[in-house]
Backbone as CSV, one residue per row, in Angstrom:
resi,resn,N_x,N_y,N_z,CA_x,CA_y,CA_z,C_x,C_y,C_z
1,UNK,-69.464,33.094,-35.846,-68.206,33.517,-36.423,-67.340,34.248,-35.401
2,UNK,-68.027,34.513,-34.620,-66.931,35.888,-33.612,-66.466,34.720,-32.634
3,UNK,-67.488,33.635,-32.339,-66.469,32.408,-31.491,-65.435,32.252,-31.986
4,UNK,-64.850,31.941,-33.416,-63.910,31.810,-33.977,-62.446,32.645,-33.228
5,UNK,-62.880,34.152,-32.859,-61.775,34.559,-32.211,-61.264,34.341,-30.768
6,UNK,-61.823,33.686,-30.505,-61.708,33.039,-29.047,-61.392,31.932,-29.374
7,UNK,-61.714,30.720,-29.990,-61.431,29.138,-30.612,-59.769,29.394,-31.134
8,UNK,-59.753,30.107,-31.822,-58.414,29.722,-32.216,-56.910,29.827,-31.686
9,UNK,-57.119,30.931,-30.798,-55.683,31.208,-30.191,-55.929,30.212,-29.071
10,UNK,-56.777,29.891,-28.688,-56.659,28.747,-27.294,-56.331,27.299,-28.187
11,UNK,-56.840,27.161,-29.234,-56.635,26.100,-30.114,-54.926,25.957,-30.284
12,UNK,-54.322,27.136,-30.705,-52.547,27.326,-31.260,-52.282,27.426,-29.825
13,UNK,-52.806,27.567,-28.598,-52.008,27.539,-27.118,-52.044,26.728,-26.579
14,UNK,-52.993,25.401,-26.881,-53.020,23.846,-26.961,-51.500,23.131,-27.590
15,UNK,-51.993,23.403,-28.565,-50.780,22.901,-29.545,-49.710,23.094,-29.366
16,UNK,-49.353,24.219,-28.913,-47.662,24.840,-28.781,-47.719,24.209,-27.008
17,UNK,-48.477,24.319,-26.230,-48.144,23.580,-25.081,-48.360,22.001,-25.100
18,UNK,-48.833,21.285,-26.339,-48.811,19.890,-26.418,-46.884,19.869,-26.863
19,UNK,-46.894,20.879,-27.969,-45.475,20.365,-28.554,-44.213,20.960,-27.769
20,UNK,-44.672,21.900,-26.748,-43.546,21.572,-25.758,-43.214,20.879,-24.870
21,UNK,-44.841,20.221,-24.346,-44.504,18.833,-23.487,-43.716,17.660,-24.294
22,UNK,-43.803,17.507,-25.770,-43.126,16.573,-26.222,-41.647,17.224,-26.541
23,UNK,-41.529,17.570,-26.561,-40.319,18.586,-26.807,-39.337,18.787,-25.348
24,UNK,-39.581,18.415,-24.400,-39.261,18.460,-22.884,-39.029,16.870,-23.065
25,UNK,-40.207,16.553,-23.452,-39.529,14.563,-23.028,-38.829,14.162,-23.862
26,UNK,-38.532,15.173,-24.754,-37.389,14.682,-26.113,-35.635,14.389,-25.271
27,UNK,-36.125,15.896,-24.697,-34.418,16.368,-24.345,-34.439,15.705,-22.931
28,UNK,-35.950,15.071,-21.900,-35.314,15.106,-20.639,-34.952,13.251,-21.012
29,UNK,-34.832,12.816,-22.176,-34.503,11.384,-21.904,-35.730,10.113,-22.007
30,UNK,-36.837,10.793,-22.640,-37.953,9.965,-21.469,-37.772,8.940,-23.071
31,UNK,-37.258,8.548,-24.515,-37.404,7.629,-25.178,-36.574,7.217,-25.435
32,UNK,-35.256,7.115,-24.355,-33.741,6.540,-24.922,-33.920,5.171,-24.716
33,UNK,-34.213,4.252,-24.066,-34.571,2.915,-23.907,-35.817,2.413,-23.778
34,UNK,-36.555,2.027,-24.798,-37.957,1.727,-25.539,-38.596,0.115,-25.449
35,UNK,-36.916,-0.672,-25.650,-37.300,-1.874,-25.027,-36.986,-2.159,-24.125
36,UNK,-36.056,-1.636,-22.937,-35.451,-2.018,-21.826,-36.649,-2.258,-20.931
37,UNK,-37.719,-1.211,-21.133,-39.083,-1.746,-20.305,-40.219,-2.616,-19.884
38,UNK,-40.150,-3.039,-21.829,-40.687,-3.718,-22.045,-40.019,-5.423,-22.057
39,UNK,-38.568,-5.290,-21.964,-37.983,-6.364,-21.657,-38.093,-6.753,-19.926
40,UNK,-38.050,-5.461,-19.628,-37.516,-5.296,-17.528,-38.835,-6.133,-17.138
41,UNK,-39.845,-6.411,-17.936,-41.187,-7.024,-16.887,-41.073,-8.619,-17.629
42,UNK,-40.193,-9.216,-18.376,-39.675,-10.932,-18.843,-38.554,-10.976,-17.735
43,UNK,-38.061,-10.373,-17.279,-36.802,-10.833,-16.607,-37.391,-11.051,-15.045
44,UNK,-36.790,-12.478,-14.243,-37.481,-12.902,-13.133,-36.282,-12.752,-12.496
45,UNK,-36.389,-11.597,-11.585,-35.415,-10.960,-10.552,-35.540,-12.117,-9.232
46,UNK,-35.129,-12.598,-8.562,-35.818,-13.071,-7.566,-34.899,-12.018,-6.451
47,UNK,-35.692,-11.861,-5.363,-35.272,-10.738,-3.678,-34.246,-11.617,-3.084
48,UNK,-32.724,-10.761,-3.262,-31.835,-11.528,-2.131,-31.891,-10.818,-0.940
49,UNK,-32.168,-11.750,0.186,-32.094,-11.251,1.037,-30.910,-11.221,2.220
């Protein structure tokens, strides 16, 4: 039971640093184009040289 006080605040300091990493890739842009990526590897670029 006394683990418990050690388990949990590292548990809520997980969490709040999981949901600010998602929370950072919200605002830095990282899901504005979802298919452009998945389209960018069908498209056959060919190298001008």
């Amino acid at each position: 039971m006394s683990n418990l006080i050690f388990l949990i605040p590292i548990a809520l300091f997980l969490g709040g640093l999981g949901l600010a990493a998602f929370i950072w890739s919200l605002s830095s842009g990282q899901y504005d184009d979802l298919d452009g990526a998945a389209e960018r590897i069908l498209i056959d670029e060919e190298d001008e040289v």
